[in-house]
C-alpha positions as CSV (number, residue, x, y, z in Angstrom):
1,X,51.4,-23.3,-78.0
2,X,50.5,-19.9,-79.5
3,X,51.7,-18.6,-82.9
4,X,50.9,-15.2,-81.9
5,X,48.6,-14.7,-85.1
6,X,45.3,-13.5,-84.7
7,X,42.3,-14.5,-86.7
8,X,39.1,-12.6,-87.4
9,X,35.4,-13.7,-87.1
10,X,35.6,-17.7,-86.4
11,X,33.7,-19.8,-88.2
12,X,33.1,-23.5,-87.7
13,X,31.2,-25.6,-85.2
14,X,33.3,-25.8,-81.9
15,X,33.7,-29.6,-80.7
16,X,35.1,-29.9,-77.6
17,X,37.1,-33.4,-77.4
18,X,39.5,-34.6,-74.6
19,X,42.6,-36.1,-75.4
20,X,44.9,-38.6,-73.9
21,X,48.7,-37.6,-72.6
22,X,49.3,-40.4,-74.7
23,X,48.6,-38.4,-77.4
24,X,48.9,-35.4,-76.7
25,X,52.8,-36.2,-77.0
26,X,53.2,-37.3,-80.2
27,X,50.9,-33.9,-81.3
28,X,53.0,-32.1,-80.0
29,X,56.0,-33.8,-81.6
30,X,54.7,-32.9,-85.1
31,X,53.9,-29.4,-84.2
32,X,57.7,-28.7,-82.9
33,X,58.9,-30.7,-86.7
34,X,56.4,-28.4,-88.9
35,X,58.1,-24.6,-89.6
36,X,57.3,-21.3,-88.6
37,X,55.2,-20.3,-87.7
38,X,54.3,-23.5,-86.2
39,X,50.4,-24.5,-85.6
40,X,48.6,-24.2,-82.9
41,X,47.2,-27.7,-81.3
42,X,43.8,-26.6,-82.5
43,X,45.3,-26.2,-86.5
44,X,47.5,-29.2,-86.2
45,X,44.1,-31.1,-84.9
46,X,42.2,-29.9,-88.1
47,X,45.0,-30.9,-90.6
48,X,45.5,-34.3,-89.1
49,X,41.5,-35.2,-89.5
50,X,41.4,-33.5,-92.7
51,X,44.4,-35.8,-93.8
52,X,42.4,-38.9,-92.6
53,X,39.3,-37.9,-93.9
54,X,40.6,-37.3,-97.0
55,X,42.8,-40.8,-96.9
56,X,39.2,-42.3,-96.1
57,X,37.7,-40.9,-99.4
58,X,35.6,-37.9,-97.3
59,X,37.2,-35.2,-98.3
60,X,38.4,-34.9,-102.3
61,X,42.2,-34.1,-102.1
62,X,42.7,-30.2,-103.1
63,X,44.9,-31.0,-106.2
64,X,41.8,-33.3,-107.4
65,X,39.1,-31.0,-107.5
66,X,37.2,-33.5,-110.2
67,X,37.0,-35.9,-107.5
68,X,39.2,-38.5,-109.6
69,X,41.0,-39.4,-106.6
């Protein structure tokens, strides 16, 4: 699935990980229910394990930049 956008330099450490059909189904799922333009696997990968991270008390939330949460 491309969005068609481009994006300058890249930055960030590239971690190659294999996924399972299994999940590669229900990724896809979400993608198809976000809007346009729709993420890319790689994007919808990021936000999902920045969501859990952040659930997990990793990552401060971005409306919480005190850390209360």
């Amino acid at each position: 699935m491309r969005t068609g956008r481009t994006r300058g330099k890249q930055t960030g450490i590239q971690i190659q990980v294999r996924v399972q059909p299994e999940q590669v189904a229900p990724l896809d799922a979400w993608i198809a229910d976000q809007p346009d333009p729709k993420p890319t696997r790689p994007e919808a990968i990021r936000y999902a394990l920045t969501d859990w991270l952040t659930g997990q008390g990793y990552v401060r939330h971005r409306e919480d930049p005190e850390g209360a949460n």
